[in-house]
Short mmCIF file of the C-alpha atoms (twelve columns), coordinates in Angstrom:
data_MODEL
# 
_entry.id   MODEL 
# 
loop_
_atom_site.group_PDB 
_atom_site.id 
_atom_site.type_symbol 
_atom_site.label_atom_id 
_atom_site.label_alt_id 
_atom_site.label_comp_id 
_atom_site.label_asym_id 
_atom_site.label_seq_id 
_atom_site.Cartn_x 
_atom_site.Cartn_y 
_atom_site.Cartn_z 
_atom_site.pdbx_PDB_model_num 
ATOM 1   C CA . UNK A 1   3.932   -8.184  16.924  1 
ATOM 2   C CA . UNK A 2   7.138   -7.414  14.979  1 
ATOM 3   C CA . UNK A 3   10.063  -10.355 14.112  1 
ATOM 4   C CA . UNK A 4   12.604  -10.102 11.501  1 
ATOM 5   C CA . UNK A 5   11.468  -12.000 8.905   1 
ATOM 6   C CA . UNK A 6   10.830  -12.083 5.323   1 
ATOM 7   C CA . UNK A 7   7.423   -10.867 4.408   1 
ATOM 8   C CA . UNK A 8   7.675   -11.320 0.969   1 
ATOM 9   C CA . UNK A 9   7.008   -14.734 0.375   1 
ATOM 10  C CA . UNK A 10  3.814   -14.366 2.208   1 
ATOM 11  C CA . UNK A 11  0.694   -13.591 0.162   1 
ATOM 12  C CA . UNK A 12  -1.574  -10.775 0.351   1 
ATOM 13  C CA . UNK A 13  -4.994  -11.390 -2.679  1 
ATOM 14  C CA . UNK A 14  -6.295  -8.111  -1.829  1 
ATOM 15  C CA . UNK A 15  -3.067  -6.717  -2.761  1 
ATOM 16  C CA . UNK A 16  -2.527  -8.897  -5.228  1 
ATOM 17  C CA . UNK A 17  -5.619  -7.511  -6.944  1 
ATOM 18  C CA . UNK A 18  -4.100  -4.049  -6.760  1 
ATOM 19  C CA . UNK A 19  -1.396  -5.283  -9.437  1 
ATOM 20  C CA . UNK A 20  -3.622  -7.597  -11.257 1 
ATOM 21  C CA . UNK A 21  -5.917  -4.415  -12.206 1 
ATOM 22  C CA . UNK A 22  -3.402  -2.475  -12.641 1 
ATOM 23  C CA . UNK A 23  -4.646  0.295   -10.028 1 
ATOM 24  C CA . UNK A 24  -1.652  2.647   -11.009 1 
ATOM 25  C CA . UNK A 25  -2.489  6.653   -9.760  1 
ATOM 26  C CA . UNK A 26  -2.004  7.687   -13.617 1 
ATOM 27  C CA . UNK A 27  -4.672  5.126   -14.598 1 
ATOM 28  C CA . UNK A 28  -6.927  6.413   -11.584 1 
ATOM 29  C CA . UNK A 29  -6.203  9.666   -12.248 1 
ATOM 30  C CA . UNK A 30  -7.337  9.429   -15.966 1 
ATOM 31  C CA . UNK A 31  -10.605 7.516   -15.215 1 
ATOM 32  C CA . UNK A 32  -12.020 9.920   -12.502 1 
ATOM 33  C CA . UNK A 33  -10.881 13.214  -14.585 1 
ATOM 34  C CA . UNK A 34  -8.038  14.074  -12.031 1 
ATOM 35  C CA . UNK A 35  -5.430  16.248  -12.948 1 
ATOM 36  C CA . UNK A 36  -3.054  16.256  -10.239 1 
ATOM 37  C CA . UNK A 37  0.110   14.421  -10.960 1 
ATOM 38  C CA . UNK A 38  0.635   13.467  -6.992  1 
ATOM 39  C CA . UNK A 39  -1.912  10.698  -5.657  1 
ATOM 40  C CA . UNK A 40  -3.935  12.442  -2.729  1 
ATOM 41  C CA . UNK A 41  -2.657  9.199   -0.522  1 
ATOM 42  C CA . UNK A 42  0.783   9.832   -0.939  1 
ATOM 43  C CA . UNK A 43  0.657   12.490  1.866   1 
ATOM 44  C CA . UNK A 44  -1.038  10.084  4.217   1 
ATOM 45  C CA . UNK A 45  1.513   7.362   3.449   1 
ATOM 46  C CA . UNK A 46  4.416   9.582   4.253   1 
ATOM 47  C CA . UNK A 47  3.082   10.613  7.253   1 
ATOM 48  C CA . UNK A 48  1.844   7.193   7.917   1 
ATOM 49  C CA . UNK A 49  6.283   6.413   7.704   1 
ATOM 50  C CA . UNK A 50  6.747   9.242   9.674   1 
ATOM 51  C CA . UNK A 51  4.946   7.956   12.241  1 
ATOM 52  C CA . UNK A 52  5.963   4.552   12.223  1 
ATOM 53  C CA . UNK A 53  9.910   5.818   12.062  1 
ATOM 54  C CA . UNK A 54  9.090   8.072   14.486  1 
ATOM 55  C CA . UNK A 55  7.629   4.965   17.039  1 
ATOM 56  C CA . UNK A 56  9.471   2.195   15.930  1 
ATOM 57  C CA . UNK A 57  6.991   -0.035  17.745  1 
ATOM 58  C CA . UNK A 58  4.601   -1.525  14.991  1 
ATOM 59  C CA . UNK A 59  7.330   -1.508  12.145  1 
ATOM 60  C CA . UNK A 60  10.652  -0.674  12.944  1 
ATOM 61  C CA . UNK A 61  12.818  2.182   10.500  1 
ATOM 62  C CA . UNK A 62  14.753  -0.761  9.093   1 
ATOM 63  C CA . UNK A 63  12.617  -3.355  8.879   1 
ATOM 64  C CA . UNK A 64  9.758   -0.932  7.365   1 
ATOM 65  C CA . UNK A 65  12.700  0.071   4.434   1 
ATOM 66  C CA . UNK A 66  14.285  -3.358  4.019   1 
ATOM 67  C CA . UNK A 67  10.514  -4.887  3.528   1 
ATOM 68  C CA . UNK A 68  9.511   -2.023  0.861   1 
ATOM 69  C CA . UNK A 69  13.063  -2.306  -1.065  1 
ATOM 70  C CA . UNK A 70  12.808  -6.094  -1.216  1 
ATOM 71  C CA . UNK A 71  8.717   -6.601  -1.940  1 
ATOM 72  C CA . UNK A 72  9.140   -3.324  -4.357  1 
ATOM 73  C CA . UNK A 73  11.685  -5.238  -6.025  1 
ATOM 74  C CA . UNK A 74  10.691  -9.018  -5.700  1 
ATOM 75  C CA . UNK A 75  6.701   -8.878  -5.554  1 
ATOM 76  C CA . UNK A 76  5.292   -5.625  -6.848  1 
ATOM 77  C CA . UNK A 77  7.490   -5.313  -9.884  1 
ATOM 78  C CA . UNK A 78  4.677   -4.372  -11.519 1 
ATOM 79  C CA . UNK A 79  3.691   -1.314  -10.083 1 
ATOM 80  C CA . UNK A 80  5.473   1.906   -10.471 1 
ATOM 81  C CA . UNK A 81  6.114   3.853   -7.436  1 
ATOM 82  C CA . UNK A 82  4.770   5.558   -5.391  1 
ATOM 83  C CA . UNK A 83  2.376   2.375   -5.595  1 
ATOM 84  C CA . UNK A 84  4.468   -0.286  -5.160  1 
ATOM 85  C CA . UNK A 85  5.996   1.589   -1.870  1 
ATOM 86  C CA . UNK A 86  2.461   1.800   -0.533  1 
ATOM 87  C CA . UNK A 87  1.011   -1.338  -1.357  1 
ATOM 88  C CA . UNK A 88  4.835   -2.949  -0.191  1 
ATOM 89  C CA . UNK A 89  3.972   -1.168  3.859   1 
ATOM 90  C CA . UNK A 90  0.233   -2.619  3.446   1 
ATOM 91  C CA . UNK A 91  1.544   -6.161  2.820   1 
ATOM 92  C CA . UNK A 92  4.371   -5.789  5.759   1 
ATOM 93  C CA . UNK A 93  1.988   -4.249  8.337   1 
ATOM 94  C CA . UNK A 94  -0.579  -7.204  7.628   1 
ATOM 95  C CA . UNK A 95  1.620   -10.241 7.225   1 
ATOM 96  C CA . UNK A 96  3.105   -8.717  10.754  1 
ATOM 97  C CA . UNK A 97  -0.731  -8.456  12.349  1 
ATOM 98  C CA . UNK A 98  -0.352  -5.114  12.518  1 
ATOM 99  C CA . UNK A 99  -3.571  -4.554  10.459  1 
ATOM 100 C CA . UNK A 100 -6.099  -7.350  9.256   1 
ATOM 101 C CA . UNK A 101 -6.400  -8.239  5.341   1 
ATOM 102 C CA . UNK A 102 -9.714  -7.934  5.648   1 
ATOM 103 C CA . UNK A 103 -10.316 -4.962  7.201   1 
ATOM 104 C CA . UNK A 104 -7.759  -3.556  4.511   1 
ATOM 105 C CA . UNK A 105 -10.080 -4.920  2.210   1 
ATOM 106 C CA . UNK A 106 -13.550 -3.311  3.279   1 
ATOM 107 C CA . UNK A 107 -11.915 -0.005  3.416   1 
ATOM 108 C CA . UNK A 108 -10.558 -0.144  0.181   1 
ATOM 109 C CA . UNK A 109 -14.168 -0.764  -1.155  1 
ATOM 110 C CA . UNK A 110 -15.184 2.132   0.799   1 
ATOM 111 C CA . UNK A 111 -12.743 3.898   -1.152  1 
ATOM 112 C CA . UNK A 112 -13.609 3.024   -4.448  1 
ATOM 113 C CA . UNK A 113 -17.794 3.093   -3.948  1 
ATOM 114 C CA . UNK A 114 -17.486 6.552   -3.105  1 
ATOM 115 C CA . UNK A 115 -14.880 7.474   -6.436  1 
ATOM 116 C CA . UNK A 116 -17.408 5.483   -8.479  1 
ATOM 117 C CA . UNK A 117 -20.436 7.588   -6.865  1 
ATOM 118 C CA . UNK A 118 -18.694 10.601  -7.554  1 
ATOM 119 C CA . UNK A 119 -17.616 9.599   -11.094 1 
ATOM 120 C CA . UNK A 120 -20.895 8.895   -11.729 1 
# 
């Protein structure tokens, strides 16, 4: 369910932890030996914002970009973009019920057991 509000004064610990390691593509990058400047989610996040422009249902066009320009610039100073864009949609679409924290979470892990199985 979607209502104007502000979003950014909610909080979000598993994104939260994104910022307080630092999880930056250009550190990633470095620690599994990539070498390609874009991060391979970046295509999947703009389609992801195609999508939800396209729908409007979920996240509307406006309130999708006035969420990401204020929690870019009020709660994930820290990270650079195109990380603080995608982390900035995760926190809107969960503090909205769009998607559950902690399913965010367990797929996230599922991410990052399979770079450290292939890293290893």
């Amino acid at each position: 369910m979607t209502t104007d509000h502000d979003t950014s004064p909610t909080r979000v610990p598993t994104l939260e932890h994104i910022v307080e390691r630092g999880q930056t593509w250009e550190r990633m990058a470095a620690r599994y030996h990539v070498t390609h400047p874009a991060p391979p989610w970046k295509s999947s996040l703009d389609a992801m914002c195609d999508a939800l422009d396209e729908e409007g249902a979920a996240l509307p066009l406006l309130t999708r970009r006035d969420d990401e320009d204020r929690m870019s610039r009020e709660v994930y100073t820290a990270l650079p973009y195109p990380e603080n864009q995608l982390v900035a949609l995760a926190h809107s679409l969960v503090t909205r019920n769009v998607i559950d924290e902690e399913e965010l979470a367990r797929r996230m892990e599922a991410v990052r057991a399979r770079l450290d199985a292939a890293g290893a």
